[in-house]
C-alpha positions in Angstrom: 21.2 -40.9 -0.3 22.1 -38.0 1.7 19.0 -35.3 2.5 20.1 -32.0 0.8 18.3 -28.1 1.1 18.2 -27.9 -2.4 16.9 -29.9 -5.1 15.7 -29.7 -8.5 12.1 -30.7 -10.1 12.6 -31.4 -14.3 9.4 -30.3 -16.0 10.2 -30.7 -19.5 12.5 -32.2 -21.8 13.5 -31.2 -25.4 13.3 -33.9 -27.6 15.7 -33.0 -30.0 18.6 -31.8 -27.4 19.9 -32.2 -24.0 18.1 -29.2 -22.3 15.7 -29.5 -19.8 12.8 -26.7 -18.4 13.1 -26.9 -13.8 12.4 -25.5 -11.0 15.6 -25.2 -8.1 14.1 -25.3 -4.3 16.0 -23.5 -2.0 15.4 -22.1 2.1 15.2 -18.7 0.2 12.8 -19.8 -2.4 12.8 -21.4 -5.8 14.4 -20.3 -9.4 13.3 -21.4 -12.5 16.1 -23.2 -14.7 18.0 -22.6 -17.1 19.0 -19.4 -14.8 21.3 -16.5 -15.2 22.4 -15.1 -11.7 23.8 -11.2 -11.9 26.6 -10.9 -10.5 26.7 -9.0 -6.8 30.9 -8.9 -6.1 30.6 -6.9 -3.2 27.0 -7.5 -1.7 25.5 -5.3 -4.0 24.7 -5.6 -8.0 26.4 -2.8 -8.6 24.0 0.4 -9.0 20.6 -0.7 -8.4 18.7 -1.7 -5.5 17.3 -5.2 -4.3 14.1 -4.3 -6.0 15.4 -3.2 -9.0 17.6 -6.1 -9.1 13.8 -8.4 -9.1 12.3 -6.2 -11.7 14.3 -7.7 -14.1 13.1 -11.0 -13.2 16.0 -12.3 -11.7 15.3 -15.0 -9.2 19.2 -15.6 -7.5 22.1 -13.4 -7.5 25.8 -14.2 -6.5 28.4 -12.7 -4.4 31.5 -13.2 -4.3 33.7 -14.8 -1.3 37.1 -13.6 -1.6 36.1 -10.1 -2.1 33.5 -10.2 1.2 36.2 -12.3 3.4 38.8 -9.4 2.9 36.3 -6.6 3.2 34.0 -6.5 5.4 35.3 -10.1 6.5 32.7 -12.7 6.9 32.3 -12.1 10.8 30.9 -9.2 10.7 28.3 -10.4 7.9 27.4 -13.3 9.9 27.3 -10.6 12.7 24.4 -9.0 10.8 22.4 -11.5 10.1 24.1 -13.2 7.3 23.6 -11.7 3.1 20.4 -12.3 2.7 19.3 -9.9 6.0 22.5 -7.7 5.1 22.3 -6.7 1.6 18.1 -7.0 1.9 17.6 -9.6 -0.8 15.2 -12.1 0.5 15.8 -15.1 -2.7 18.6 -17.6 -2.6 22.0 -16.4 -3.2 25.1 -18.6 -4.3 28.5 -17.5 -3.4 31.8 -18.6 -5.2 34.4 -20.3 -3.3 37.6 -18.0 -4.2 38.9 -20.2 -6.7 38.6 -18.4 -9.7 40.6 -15.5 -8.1 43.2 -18.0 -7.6 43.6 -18.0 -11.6 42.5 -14.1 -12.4 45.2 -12.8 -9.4 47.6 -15.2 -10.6 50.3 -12.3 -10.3 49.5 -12.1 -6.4 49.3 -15.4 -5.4 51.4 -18.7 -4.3 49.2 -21.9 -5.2 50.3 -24.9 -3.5 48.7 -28.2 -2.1 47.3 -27.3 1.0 45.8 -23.6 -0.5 46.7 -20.4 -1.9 48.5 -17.6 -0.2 47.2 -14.2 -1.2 48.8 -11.2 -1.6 45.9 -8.7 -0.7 44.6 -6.0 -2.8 43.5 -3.8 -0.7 46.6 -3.3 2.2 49.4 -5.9 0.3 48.7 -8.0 3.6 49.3 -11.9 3.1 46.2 -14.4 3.6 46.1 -18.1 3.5 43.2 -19.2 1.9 42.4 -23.1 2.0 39.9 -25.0 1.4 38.5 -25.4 4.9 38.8 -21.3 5.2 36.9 -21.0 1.9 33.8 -23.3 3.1 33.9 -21.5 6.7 33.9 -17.9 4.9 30.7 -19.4 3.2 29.1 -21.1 5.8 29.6 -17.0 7.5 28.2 -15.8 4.6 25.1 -17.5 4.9 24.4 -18.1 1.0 21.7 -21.1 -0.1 24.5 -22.5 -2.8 28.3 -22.5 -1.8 31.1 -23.4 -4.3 33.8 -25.9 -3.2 37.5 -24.6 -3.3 39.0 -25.5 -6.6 42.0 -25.1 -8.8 41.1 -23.0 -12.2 44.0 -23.6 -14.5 45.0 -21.3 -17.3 43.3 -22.1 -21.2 45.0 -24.1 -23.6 46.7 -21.2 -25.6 45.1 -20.4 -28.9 46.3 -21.4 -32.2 48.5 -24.1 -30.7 47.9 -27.9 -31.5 49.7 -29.0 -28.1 50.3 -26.9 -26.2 53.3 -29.1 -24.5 53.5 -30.8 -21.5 53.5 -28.5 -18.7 50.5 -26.7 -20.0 49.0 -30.4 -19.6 50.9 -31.5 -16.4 49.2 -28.0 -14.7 46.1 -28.9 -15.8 46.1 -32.6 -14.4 47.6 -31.2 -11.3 44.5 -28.8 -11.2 42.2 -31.4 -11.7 44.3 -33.6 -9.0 44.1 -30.9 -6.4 40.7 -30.0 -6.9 39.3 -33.3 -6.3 41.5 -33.3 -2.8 40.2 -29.8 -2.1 36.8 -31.1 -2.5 37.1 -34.0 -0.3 38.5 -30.9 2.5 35.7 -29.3 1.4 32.5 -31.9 2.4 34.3 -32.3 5.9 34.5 -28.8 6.8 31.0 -27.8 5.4 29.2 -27.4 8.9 26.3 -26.0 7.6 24.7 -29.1 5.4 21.0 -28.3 6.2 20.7 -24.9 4.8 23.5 -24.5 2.4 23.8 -26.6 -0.4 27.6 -27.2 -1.2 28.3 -28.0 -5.5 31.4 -29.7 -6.7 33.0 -28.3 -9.8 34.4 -30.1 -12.7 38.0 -29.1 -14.0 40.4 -30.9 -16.9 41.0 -27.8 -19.2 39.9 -28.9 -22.9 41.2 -32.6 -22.3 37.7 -34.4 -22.4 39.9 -37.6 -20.6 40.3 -35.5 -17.9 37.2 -33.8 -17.6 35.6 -37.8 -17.6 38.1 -38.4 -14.7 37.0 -35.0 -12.8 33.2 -36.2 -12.8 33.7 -39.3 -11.9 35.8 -38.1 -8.9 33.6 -34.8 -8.1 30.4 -37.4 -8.4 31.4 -39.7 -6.3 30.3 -37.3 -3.5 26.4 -37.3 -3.6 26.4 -33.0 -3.1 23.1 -31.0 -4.3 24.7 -30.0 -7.1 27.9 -30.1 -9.5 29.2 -27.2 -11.6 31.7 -27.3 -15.0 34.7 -24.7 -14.6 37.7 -23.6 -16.1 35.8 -22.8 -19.7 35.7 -18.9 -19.2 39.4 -18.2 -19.0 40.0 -17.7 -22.7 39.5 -21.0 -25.1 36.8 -19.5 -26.9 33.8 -20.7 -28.1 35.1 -24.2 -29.6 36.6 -25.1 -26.9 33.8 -23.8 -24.6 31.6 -26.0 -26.8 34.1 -29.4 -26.9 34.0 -29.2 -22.9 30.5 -28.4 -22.4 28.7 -31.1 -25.1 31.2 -33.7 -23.8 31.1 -32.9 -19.4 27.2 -32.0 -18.7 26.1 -35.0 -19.8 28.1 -37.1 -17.4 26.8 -35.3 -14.3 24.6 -36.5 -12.1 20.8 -36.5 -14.0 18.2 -34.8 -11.4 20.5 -32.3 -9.8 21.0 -28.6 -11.0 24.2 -28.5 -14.0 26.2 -25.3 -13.4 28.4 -23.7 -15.6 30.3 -21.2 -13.9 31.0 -17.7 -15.8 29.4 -17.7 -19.3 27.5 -15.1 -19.9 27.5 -14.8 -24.0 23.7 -15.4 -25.4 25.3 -17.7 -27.6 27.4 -19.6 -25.6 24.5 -20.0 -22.9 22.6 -21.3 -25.9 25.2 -23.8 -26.6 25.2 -24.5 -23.1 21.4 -25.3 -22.4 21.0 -27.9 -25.3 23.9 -29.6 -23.6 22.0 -29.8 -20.5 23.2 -27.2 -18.5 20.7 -25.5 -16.0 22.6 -22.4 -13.8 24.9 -19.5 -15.8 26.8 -15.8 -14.1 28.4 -13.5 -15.5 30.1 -10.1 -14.4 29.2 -9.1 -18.3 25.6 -7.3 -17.8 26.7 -5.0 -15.0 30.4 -4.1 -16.1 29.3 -3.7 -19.9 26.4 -1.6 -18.8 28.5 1.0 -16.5 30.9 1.3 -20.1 28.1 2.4 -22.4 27.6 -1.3 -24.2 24.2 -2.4 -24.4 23.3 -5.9 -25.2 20.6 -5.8 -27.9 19.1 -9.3 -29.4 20.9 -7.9 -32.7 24.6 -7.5 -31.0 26.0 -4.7 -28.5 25.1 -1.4 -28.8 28.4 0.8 -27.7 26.4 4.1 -26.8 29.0 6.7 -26.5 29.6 6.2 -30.6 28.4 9.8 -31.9 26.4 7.6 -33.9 23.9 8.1 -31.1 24.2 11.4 -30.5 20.8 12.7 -31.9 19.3 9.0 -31.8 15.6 9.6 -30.5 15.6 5.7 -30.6 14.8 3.2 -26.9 17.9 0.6 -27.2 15.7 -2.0 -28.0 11.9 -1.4 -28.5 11.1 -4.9 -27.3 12.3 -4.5 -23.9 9.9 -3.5 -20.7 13.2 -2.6 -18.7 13.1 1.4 -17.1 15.5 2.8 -20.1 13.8 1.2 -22.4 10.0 0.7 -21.4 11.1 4.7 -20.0 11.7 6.3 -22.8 15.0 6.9 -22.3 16.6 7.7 -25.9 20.0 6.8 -26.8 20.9 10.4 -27.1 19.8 10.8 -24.0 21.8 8.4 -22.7 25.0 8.7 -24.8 25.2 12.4 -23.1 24.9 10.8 -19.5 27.6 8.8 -20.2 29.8 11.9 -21.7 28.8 13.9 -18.7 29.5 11.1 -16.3 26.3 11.2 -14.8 25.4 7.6 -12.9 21.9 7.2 -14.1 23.5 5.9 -17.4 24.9 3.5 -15.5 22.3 2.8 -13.8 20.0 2.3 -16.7 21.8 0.6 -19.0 23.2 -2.0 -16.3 19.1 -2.5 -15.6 18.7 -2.8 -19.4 21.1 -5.6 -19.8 19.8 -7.5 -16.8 16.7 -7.4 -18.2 17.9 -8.5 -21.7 19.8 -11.5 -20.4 16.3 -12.4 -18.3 14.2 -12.4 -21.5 16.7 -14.1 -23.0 16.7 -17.2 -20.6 12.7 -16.4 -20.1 12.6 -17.2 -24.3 15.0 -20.3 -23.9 12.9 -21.9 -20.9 9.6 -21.0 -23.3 11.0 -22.5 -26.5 12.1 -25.7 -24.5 8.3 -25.8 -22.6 6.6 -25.6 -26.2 9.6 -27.9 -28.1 10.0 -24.2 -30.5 13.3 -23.4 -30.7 12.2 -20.9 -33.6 11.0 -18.7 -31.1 15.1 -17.6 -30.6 15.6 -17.5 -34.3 12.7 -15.2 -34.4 13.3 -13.1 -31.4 17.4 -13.6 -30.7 19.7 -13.3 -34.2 22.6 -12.7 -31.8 22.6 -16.0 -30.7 22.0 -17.9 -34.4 25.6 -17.2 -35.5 26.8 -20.1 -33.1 23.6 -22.5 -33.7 25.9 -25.4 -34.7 22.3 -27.7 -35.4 21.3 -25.6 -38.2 17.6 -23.5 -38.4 16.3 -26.6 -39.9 16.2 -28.2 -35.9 14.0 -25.0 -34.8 
């Protein structure tokens, strides 16, 4: 068995699910599991500082590697020291692989076997990004966790039974390539003692294929393996088929990732399954649009609702809007005036919420309570499929 820079210690079990209470070790330092990482596109969680960023008791962040190879370029950050000495955030840091872009710029983008070639966003120039360019852009980078270069295929479209066969024959070639890519991927990584390099898991909402993905992604012995492809638009059910039916099957003692779920409930889902890492873009973007996340549901603060609301967002929350003071009046009319402290403070607020979220999951597992998120999170007890009884 191959030596790796990460690994994960399993301190408790839950007996009546699949979740598990850890600790990940990384050359930056350790995060507790489950995890949610914000989101830092760019280098930067947008509108708040390093510090801020560890206030809310976040422990790893990720950035994101298509956006930093086109601008700056991942010379010049490897120039500088590399993220962690760049951006001034001294905890581990996982970056994605430029997959995912693959599927979300799907309209600027020619996907065959050896890579994609990109149509850029910024200047319209034309990149070829494979999957020996992806891992050397992340070996650059510098991050503790890097992403191997997969194929995201589209959902299976809603409402339809079968969806036909080239919806299918896509999503086996997806699963096909990515396992190819991934063998690419392990030769190029030249960086194996300091960066840990996951696998991820494709097959759509075909559970025959998603048991043929783990078996092929598996058969490297990597740090850690990662379940994609079930944020692109299958919803819940089908978030909740993949999940219950692919975490199991990866490897036992190493970290279980599932890239770009971000809903309390669908994390929920997610943990008892055995699922350890989560991102999501959803704190960040929702917070610099006025919607605060709330243990009861979103809060959409420019509603006139709110307009003389001497009310915190949530009174339970220690984050600077809330533990400040800051009224939803208050912050309804920094949002009308376009003011970027609302921003600022409501992006920090839903951090925050998402952190005492995960902070309440890793308790209720530690003390075998699940009626601490009954209590504490309704938001999340509209998807409990288990029933109240199981808390």
């Amino acid at each position: 068995m191959a030596h790796h820079p990460l690994h994960l210690d399993i301190l408790a079990r839950d007996p009546s699910s699949k979740a598990r209470l850890g600790r990940v070790h990384t050359p930056h330092g350790s995060f507790d599991t489950p995890a949610f990482m914000p989101v830092g596109t760019l280098a930067s969680v947008k509108g708040l500082l390093p510090q801020q960023v560890k206030d809310t008791g976040s422990q790893i962040i990720l950035a994101n590697t298509y956006h930093l190879m086109l601008r700056p370029g991942s010379e010049l950050v490897a120039e500088m020291g590399g993220l962690h000495d760049w951006m001034r955030w001294d905890r581990p840091i996982l970056t994605d692989s430029g997959g995912f872009q693959v599927f979300s710029l799907g309209d600027i983008n020619r996907i065959n076997d050896d890579g994609v070639v990109f149509k850029s966003h910024l200047d319209g120039s034309s990149i070829n990004l494979t999957p020996e360019r992806s891992i050397h852009v992340q070996n650059e980078l510098g991050a503790d966790i890097i992403m191997a270069f997969d194929d995201c295929p589209p959902a299976r479209p809603h409402g339809k039974e079968d969806p036909g066969p080239e919806h299918w024959a896509r999503v086996q070639a997806a699963c096909e390539r990515s396992i190819r890519w991934l063998d690419q991927c392990v030769k190029a990584h030249q960086r194996q003692k300091d960066q840990a390099l996951f696998g991820i898991v494709q097959g759509g909402t075909d559970l025959n294929r998603r048991s043929w993905c783990v078996q092929h992604v598996a058969s490297h012995d990597l740090p850690g393996y990662a379940i994609g492809g079930v944020a692109v638009g299958e919803g819940y059910e089908g978030l909740k088929l993949v999940v219950e039916h692919t975490a199991p099957l990866l490897p036992e003692h190493k970290p279980r990732y599932l890239m770009g779920v971000g809903y309390e409930q669908d994390i929920l889902t997610a943990v008892r399954a055995g699922v350890d890492m989560f991102d999501c873009v959803l704190p960040t973007r929702n917070g610099r649009n006025a919607n605060a996340f709330t243990p009861t549901g979103q809060m959409r603060l420019r509603n006139a609702v709110f307009a003389r609301d001497s009310s915190v967002i949530d009174p339970t929350c220690d984050c600077p809007a809330c533990a400040g003071g800051f009224s939803r009046s208050y912050l309804r009319h920094l949002f009308a005036a376009g003011e970027i402290l609302g921003p600022v403070l409501v992006s920090a607020h839903n951090i925050r919420h998402f952190q005492r979220y995960l902070l309440d999951i890793r308790r209720a597992i530690a003390d075998n309570d699940w009626s601490l998120l009954a209590r504490n999170w309704p938001v999340s007890a509209g998807r409990l499929q288990y029933g109240v009884q199981a808390f």
